[in-house]
N, C-alpha and C positions, 0 to 999 in steps of 0.2 A: 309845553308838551308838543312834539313832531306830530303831524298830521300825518294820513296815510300815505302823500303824496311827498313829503318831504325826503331828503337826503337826511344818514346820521352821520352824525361824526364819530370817528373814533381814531384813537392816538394809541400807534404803534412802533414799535424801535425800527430803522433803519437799521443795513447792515453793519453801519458803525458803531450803535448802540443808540444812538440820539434818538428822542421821541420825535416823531411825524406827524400829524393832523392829518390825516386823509378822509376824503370824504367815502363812507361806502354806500353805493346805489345797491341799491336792492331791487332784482325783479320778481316779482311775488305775483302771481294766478291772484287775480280778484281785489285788486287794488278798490276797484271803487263799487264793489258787489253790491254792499248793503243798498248803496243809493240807485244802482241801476237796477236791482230787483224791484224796489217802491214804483219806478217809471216805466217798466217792462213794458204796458201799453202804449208808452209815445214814443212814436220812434224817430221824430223830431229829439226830445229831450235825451234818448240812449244817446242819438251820431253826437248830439252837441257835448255832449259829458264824456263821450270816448276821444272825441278832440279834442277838447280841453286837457283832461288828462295827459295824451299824449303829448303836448305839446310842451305840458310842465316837466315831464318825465323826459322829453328831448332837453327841455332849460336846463334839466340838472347834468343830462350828458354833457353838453358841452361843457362844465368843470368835472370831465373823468380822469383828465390828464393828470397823472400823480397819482391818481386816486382807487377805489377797487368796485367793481361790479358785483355781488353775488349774486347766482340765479338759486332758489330754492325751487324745485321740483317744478318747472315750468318746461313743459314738453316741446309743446310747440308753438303757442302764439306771444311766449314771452322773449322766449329769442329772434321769433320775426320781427316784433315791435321795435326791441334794442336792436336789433342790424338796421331798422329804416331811422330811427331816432339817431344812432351813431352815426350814420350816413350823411342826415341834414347836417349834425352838428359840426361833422371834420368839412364838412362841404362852407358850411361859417366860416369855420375856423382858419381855412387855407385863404379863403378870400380876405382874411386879416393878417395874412402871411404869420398865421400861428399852425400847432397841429397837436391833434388828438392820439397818440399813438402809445406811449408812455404809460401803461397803467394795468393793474390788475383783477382778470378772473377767477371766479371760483363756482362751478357747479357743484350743487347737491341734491343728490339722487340716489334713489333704490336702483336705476338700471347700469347694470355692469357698462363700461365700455372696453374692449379688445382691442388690444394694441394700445399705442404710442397716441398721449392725449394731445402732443406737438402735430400729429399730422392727421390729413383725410384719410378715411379708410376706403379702398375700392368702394366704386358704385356697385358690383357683385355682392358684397357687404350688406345684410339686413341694415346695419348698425349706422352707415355711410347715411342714414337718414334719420337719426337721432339730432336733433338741431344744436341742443346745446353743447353737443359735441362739436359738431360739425363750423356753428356760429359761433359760440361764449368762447371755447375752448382755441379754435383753431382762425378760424379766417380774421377776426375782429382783431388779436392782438400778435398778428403775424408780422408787422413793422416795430416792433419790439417790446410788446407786454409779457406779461408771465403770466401763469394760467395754471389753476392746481384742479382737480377732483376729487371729492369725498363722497363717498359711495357709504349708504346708509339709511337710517330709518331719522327722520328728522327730530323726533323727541331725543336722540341720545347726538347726533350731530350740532343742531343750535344751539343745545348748554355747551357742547363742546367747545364750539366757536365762541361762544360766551365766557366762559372760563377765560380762553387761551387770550379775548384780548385785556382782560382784565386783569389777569397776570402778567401781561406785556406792560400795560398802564400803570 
């Protein structure tokens, strides 16, 4: 069984019809809550467990190429974590004369976004600071990923997505 910290897999058709293997990263609010609530008072053992974390969570970015991202309802410090983990990883990656570029997002959320999920919205824009717009959607897969948005209530969105790869499968 996958740990909270692993990557899953899931196999899905390409546009030719062939099945894929892609890895999908999940960024999910509260990855290792349970344990950092038990330790709340060391704040020695919080930084060591938010590093750790991170850094298995940047291991698994750098295999995103090919592969899909999903953010579930993570506002703001899940797409900062993925911009700095994507960042180390392509920063790896290019010193190996490989590259991270290649792969896909998908936000899910209750907040609407306006306009066009391919580009920034004005800084005049409330909205121009919604992150996983602004990071999952637009800046991260700007050298050529794909990028969707499903706007929703997450009990009726993750069967959805559940359904749909399982029918793909």
């Amino acid at each position: 069984m996958a740990g909270p910290n692993d990557p899953i897999t899931v196999v899905v058709p390409d546009r030719a019809g062939a099945d894929q293997k892609v890895q999908a990263l999940i960024a999910a609010h509260g990855l290792r809550k349970a344990t950092l609530e038990k330790r709340a008072g060391d704040g020695a053992a919080l930084g060591a467990a938010s590093y750790r974390d991170f850094l298995i969570f940047t291991r698994t970015v750098e295999s995103l190429e090919g592969g899909v991202m999903l953010d579930f309802g993570t506002a703001i410090m899940g797409p900062e974590v993925y911009l700095k983990a994507l960042s180390m990883a392509r920063n790896v990656a290019r010193q190996q004369g490989q590259s991270i570029k290649h792969f896909t997002t998908a936000v899910f959320d209750l907040v609407p976004i306006e306009g066009d999920i391919h580009h920034e919205l004005p800084k005049t824009d409330p909205g121009y600071y919604f992150r996983p717009h602004k990071t999952v959607l637009v800046r991260t897969v700007a050298d050529g990923g794909e990028r969707f948005y499903l706007r929703g209530d997450h009990r009726a969105t993750v069967p959805a997505l559940r359904r749909a790869l399982l029918e793909a499968a």
